[in-house]
DSSP file (Angstrom, degrees, kcal/mol; ACC not computed):
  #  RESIDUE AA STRUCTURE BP1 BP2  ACC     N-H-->O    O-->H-N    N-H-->O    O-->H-N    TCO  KAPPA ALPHA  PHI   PSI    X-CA   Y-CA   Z-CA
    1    1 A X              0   0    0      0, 0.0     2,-0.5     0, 0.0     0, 0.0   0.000 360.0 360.0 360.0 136.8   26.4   10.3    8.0
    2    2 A X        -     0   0    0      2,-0.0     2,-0.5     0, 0.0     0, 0.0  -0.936 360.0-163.3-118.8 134.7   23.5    7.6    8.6
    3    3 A X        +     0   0    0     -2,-0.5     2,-0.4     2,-0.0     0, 0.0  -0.926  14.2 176.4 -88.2 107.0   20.3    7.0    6.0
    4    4 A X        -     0   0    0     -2,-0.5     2,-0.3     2,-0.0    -2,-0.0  -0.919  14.0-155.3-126.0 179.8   18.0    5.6    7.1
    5    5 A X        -     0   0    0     -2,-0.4     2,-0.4     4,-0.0    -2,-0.0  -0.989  18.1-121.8-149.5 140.9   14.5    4.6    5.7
    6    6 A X     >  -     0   0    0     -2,-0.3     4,-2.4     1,-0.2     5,-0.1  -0.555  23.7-133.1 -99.0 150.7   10.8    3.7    7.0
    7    7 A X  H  > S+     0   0    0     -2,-0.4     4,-2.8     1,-0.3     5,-0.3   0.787 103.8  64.7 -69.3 -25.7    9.7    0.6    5.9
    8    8 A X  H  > S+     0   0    0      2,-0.2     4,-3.2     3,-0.2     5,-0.4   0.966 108.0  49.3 -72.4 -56.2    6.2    2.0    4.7
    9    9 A X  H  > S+     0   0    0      2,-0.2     4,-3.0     1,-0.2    -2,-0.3   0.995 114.5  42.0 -63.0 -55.3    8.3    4.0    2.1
   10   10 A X  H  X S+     0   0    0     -4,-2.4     4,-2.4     1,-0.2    -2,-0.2   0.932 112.7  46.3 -35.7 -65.5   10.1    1.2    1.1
   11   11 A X  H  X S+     0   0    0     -4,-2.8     4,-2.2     1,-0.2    -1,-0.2   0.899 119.1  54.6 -77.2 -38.5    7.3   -1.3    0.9
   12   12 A X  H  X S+     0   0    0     -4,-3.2     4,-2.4    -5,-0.3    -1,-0.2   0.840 106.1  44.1 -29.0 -52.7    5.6    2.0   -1.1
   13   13 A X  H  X S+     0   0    0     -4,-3.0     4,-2.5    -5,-0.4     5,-0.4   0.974 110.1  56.2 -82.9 -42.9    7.9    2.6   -3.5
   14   14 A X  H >X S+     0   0    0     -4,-2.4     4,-2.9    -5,-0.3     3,-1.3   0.937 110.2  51.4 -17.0 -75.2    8.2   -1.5   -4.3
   15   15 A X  H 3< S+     0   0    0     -4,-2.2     5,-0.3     1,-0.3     4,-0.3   0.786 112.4  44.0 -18.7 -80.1    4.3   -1.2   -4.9
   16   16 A X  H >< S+     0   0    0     -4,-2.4     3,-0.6     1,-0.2     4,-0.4   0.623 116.9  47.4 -46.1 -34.5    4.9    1.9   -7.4
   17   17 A X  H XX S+     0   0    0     -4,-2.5     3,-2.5    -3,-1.3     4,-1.1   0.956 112.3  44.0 -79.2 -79.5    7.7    0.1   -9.1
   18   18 A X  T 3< S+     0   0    0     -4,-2.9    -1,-0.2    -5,-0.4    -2,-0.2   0.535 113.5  50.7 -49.6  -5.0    6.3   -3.1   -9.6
   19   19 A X  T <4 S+     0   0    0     -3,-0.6    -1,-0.2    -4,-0.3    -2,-0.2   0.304  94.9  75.2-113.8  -9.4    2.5   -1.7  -11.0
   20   20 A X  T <4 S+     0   0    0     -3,-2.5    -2,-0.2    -4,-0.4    -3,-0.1   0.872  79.8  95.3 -82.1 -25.4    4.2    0.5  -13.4
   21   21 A X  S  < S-     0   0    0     -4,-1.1     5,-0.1     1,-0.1    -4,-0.0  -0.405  95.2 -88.5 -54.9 135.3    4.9   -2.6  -15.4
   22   22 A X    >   -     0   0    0      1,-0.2     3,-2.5     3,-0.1     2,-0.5   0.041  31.1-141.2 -48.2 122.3    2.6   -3.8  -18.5
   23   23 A X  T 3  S+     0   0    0      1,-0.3    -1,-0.2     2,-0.2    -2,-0.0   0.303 101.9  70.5 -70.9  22.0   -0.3   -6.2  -16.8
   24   24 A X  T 3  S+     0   0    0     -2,-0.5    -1,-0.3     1,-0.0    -2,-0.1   0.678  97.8  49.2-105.3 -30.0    0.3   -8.3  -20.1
   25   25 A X  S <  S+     0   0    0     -3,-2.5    -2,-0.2     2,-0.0     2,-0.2   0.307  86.2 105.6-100.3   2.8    3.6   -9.3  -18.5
   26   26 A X        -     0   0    0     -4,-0.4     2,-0.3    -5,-0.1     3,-0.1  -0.381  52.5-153.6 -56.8 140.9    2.5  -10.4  -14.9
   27   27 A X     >  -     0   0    0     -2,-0.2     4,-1.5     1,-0.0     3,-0.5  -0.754  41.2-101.0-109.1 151.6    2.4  -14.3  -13.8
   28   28 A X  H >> S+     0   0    0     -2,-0.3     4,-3.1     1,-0.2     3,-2.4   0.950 127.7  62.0 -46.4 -53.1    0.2  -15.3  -11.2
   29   29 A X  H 3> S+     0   0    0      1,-0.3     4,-0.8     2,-0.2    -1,-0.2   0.749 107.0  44.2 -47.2 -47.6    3.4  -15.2   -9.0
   30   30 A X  H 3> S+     0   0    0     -3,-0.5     4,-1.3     2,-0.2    -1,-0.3   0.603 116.4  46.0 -59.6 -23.4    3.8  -11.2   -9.6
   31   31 A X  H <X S+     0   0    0     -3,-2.4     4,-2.2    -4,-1.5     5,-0.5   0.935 110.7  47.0-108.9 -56.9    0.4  -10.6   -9.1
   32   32 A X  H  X S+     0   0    0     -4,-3.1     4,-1.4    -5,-0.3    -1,-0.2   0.881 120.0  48.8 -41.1 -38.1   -0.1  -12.8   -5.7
   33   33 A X  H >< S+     0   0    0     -4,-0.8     3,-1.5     1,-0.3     4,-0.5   0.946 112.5  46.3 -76.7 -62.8    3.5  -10.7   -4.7
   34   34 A X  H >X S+     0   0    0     -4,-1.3     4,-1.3     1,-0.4     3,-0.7   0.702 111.6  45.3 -91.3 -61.5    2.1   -7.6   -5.6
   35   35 A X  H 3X S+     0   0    0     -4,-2.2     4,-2.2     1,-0.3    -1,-0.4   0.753 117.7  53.0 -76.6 -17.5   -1.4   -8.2   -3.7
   36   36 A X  H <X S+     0   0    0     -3,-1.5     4,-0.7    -4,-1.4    -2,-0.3   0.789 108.9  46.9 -99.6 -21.7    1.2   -9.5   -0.5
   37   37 A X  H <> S+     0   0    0     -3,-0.7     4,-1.2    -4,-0.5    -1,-0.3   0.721 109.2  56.1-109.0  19.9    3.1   -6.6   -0.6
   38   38 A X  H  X S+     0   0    0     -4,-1.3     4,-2.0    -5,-0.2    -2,-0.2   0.975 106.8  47.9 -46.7 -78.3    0.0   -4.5   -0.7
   39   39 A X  H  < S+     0   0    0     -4,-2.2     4,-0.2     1,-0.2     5,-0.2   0.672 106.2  53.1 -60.2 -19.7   -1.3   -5.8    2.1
   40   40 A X  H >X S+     0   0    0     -4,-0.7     4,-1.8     2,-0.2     3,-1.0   0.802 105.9  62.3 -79.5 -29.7    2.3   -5.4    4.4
   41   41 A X  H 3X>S+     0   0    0     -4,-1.2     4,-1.8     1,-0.3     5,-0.6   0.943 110.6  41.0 -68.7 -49.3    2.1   -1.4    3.2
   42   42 A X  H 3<5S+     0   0    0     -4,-2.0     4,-0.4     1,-0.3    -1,-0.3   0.596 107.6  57.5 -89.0  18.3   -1.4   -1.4    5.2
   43   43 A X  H <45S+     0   0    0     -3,-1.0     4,-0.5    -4,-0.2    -1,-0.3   0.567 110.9  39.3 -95.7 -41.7   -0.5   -3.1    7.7
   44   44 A X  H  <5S+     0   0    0     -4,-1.8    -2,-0.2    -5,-0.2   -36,-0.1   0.565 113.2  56.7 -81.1   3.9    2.2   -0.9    8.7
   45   45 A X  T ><5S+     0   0    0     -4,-1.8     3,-2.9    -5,-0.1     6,-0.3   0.770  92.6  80.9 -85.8 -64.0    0.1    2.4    7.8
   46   46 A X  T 3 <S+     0   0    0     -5,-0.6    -2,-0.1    -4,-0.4     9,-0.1   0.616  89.4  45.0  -4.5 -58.0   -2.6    1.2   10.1
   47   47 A X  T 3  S+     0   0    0     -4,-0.5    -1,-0.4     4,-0.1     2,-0.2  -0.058  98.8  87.3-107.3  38.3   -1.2    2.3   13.0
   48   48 A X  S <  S-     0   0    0     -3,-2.9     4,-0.3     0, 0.0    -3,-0.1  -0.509  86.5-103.3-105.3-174.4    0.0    6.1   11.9
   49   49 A X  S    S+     0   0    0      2,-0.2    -3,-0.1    -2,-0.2    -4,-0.0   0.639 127.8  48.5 -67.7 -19.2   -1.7    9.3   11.9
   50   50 A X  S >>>S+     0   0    0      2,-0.2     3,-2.5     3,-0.2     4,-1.6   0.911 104.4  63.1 -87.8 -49.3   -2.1    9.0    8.0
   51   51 A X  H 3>5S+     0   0    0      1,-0.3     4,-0.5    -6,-0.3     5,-0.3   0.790 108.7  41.6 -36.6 -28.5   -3.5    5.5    8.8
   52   52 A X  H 345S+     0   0    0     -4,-0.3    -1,-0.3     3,-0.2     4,-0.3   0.364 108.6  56.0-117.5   5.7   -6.3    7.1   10.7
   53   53 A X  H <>5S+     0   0    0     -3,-2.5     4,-1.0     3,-0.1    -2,-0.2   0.793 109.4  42.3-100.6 -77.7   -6.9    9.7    8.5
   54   54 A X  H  X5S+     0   0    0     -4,-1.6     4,-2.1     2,-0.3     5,-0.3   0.843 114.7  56.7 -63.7 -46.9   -7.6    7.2    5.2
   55   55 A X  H  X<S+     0   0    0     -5,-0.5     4,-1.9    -4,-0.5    -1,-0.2   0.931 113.0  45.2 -57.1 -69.5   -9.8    4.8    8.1
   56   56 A X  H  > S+     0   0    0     -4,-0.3     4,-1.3    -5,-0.3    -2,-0.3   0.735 116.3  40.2 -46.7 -29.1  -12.0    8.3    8.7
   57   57 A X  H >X S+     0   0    0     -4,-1.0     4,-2.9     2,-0.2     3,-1.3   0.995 113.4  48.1 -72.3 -48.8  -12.4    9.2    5.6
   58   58 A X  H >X S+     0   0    0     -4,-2.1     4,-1.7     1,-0.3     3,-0.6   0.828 116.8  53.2 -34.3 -71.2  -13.2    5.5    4.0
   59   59 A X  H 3X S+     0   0    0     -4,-1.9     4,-1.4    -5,-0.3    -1,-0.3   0.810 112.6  45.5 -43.6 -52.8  -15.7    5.6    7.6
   60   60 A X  H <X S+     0   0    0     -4,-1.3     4,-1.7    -3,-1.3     5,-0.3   0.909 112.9  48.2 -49.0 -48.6  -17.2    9.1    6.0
   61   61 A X  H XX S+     0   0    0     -4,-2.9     3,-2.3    -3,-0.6     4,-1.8   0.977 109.2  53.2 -59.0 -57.6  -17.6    7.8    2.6
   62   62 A X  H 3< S+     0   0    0     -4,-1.7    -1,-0.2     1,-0.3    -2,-0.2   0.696 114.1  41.8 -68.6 -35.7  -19.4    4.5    3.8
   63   63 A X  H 3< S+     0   0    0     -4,-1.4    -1,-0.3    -5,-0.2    -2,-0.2   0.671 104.1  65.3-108.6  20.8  -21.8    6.2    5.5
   64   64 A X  H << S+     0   0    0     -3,-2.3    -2,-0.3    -4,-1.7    -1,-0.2   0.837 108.7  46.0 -74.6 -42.1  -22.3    8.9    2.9
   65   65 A X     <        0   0    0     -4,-1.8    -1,-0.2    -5,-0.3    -2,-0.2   0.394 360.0 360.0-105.8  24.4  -23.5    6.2    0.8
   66   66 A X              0   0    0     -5,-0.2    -1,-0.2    -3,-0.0    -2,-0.1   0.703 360.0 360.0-120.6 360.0  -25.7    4.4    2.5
């Protein structure tokens, strides 16, 4: 039997793991990692179907409020 796992879940559950910790106990080092691996989960969302559903709504919202 093979596991395998998609890297968006992965780099997801990191996120969750690493923000559940107290923000007293963070170094610049954590927080830059944190924000870096932020940004690799939405770079690999981008291009899904859920990735284009968050961009349309965010598009809906934006011009709801303007």
């Amino acid at each position: 039997m093979q596991y395998s796992i998609n890297a968006a879940a992965f780099v997801a559950i990191i996120i969750l793991i690493r923000l559940r910790r107290r923000t007293e106990a963070r170094s610049r080092g954590d927080e830059a990692f944190t924000v870096f691996s932020s940004i690799v989960l939405g770079v690999l969302i981008a291009g899904t179907g859920w990735g284009q559903a968050i961009l349309q709504l965010v598009g809906v919202v934006t011009r709801a409020t303007h």
